[in-house]
N, C-alpha and C positions, 0 to 999 in steps of 0.2 A: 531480314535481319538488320539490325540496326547501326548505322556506322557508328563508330568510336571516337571520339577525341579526347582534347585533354580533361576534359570535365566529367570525364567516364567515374561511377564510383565505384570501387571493388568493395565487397564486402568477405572481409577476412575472420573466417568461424573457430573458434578455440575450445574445444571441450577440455577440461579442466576436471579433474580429479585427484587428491592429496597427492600433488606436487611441488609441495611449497617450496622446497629444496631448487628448484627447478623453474619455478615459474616468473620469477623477476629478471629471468635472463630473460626468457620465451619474450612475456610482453614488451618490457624494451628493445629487443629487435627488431617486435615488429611498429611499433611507436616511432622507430628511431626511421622508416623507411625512407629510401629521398621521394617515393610516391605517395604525395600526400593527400591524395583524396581518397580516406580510408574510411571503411565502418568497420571497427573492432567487436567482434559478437564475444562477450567471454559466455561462455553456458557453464556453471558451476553444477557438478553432475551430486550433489552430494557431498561434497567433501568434508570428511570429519574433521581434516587439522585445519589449519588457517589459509590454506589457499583460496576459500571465498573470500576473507575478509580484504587478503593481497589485492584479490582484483576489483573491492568495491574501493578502496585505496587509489589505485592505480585510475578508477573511471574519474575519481576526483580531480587527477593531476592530466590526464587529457577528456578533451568533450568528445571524441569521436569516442570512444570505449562504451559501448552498453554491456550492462552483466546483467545474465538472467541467473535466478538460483533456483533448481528445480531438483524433486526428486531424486534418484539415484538408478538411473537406469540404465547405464552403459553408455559407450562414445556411439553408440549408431543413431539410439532417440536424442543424445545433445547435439548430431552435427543435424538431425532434422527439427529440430527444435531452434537452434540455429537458422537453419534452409528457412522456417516461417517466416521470422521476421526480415532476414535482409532486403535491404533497400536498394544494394548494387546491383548494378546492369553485366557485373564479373562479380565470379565466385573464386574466391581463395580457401585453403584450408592448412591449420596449422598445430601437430600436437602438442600441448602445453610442454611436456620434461622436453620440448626441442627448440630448437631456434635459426633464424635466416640473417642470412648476410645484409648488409642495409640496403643493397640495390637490387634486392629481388625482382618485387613488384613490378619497377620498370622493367627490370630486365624481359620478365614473362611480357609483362604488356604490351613493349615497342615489338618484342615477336612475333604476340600474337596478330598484332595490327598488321606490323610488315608484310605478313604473309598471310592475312585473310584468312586467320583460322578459327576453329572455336573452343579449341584450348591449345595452348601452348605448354611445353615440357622445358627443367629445366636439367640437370645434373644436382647429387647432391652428395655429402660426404656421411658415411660409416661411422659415428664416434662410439667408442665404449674404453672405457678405462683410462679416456681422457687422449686417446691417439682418434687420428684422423683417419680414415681411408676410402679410396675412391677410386673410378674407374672409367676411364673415358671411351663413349660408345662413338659418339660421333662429334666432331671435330667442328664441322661446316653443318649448316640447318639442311634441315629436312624435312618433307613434309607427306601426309599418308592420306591416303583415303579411308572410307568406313572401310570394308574387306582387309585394305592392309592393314589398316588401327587394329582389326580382331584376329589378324594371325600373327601379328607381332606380340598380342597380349597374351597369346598360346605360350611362346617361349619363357615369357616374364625377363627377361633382359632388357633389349634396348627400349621398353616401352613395360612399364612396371604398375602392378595393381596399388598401388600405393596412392593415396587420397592429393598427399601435400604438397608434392614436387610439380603440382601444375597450377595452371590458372582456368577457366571454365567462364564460356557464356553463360550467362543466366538459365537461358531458357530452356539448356539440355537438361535442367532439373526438373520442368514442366510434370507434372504428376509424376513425379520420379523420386522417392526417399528409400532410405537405408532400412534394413530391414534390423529389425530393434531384438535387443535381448538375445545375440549371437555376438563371437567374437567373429573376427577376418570378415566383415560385413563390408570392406572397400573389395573383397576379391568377390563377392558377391554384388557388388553392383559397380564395378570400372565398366565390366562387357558390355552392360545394359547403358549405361552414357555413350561408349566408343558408334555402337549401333545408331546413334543417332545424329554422329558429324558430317560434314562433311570434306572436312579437313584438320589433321593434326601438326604441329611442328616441333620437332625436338630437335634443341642443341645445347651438348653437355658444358654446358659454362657450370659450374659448383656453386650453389648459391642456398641449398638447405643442410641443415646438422640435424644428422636423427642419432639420438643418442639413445644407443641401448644401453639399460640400467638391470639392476636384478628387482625392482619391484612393478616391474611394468608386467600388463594383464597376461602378455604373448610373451614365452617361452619355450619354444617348441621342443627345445632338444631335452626339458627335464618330465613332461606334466601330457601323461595320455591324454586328457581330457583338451589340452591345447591340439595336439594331434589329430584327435578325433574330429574336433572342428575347420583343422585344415583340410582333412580330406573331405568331408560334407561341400565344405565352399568351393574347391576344385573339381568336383563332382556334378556337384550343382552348376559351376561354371561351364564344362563339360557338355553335360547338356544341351546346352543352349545352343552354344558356339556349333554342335552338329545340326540341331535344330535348325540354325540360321546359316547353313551351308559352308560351314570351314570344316573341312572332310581329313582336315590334315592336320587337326585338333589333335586325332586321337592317340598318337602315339604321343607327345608328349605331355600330355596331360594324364597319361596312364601311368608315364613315369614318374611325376608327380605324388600323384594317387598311392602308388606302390611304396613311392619313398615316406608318405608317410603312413601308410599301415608297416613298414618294417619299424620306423619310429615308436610305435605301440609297442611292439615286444621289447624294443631296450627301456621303454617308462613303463612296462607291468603293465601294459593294456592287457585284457581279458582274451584267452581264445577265442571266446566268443564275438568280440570286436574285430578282431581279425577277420574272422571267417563272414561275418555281416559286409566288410568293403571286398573282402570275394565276392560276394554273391551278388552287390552293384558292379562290379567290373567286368561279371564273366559275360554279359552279352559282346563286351567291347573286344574281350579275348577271343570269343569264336568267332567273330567278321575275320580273322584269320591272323597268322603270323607278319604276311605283308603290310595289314593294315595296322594292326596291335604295335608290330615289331617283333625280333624275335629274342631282345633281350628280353624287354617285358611280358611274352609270352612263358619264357622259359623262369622268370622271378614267381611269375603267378603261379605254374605250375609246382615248383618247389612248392611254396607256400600251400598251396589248396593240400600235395600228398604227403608233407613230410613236412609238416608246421614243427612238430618236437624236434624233428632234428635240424630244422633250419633254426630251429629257436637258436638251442647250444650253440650251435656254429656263428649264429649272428652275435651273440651277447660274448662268445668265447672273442671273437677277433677285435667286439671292440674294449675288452675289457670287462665287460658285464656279467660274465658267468655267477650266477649268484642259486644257492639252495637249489639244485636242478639235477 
């Protein structure tokens, strides 16, 4: 693997989709970086209002900015479409409606160096409605191996499927792309990069803003069809992770799983969807209560014999009771 110094180039990827509103913060934050050996990738996914024109603007007023404008495919084929061309020897990634502090880059950098890893983690803040919030995991650095990189990504806390809050060697990408024309395509491919370190480091210093809006693709808590692809991608994730011998995946990834097929019945998912992520979970449920757990055994059970009446009850307690 190749040392690092200051001449290292990051190449920082930005899919871009009608976020005009949004998008002249995103790129001057990351313009504004004090790390300045940048490749800015903008990949224009489509966009119908003027945020392509923003970012062939913006390529004007710095030389490091290339904008590709392609098709309209989702943020999985723009961050690989992206992945083609970079030039960096480190991989950044950052979604356009959000924005980083100016001392990111170093920040991830000098970590990732310091401690010999091949990505570095950083902290980031919760905005929506224009408040901040945040939550501090770890204090002092830290640092994991593959085994513990994939049971920490069980829990999704102190170590998150999240694309943008890290920095990345290049080469963990090595025939390695996003899989295109799905949403949550970073929970389907964080396990598959973490599988291939040999050292991770995280320390929550705050240094990205992920701002949730109401026109962004993910909404879990209103839209079965967002739902339905959570539970596929945690599923999928699931999988693997037992597959590649994390035995202690299964219970909370089942919980997971469970939370969002309850999510179905409060957005109108179909019985029929319901009873379809039963029917993927029930091998996991009869490895037994010990392995399962016996909360999530006892949620599955409801569900499998008493879906109408868990319905009522679910929609009743959170307010949802609707024509029933």
């Amino acid at each position: 693997m190749k040392k690092l110094d200051n001449s290292t180039l990051i190449s920082v990827i930005v899919p871009v989709f009608n976020v005009e509103k949004y998008l002249d913060r995103c790129i001057e934050s990351i313009c504004a970086q004090t790390y300045r050996n940048l490749e800015i990738i903008l990949v224009d996914d489509g966009s119908t209002d003027s945020s392509g024109k923003k970012c062939d603007s913006w390529a004007l007023k710095d030389s490091r900015i290339k904008v590709l404008h392609v098709e309209n495919g989702g943020q999985g084929r723009a961050r690989n479409i992206g992945l083609d061309v970079a030039r960096g020897e480190l991989i950044g990634f950052v979604d356009s409606d959000d924005y980083i502090d100016g001392d990111m880059y170093s920040f991830l950098y000098d970590l990732m160096v310091g401690y010999d890893a091949d990505i570095s983690v950083c902290g980031f803040y919760f905005e929506e409605n224009g408040k901040n919030r945040s939550r501090t995991r770890l204090n002092v650095p830290h640092t994991y191996g593959r085994d513990e990189s994939l049971a920490l990504i069980v829990k999704d806390r102190l170590l998150m499927n999240y694309m943008w809050d890290k920095l990345y060697r290049r080469e963990l990408f090595d025939g390695l792309r996003f899989e295109e024309g799905v949403i949550f395509e970073d929970i389907k491919f964080m396990y598959k990069i973490l599988y291939r370190i040999d050292r991770i480091v995280i320390l929550d210093r705050f240094k990205y803003h992920y701002v949730q809006r109401k026109g962004s693709t993910i909404n879990p808590k209103y839209k079965p069809s967002v739902n339905q692809a959570y539970f596929a991608a945690v599923f999928e994730q699931l999988g693997y992770l037992i597959a590649h011998g994390q035995a202690d995946a299964v219970r909370p990834m089942l919980r997971r799983c469970l939370h969002a097929t309850k999510r179905l019945i409060l957005t109108d998912g179909t019985d029929g969807q319901v009873r379809e992520n039963l029917r993927c979970l029930q091998p996991y449920i009869a490895s037994g209560y010990l392995r399962a757990g016996l909360s999530n055994s006892y949620k599955y059970w409801i569900l499998d014999k008493h879906l109408q009446l868990y319905k009522r009850l679910y929609r009743l307690s959170k307010g949802r009771l609707r024509g029933m």
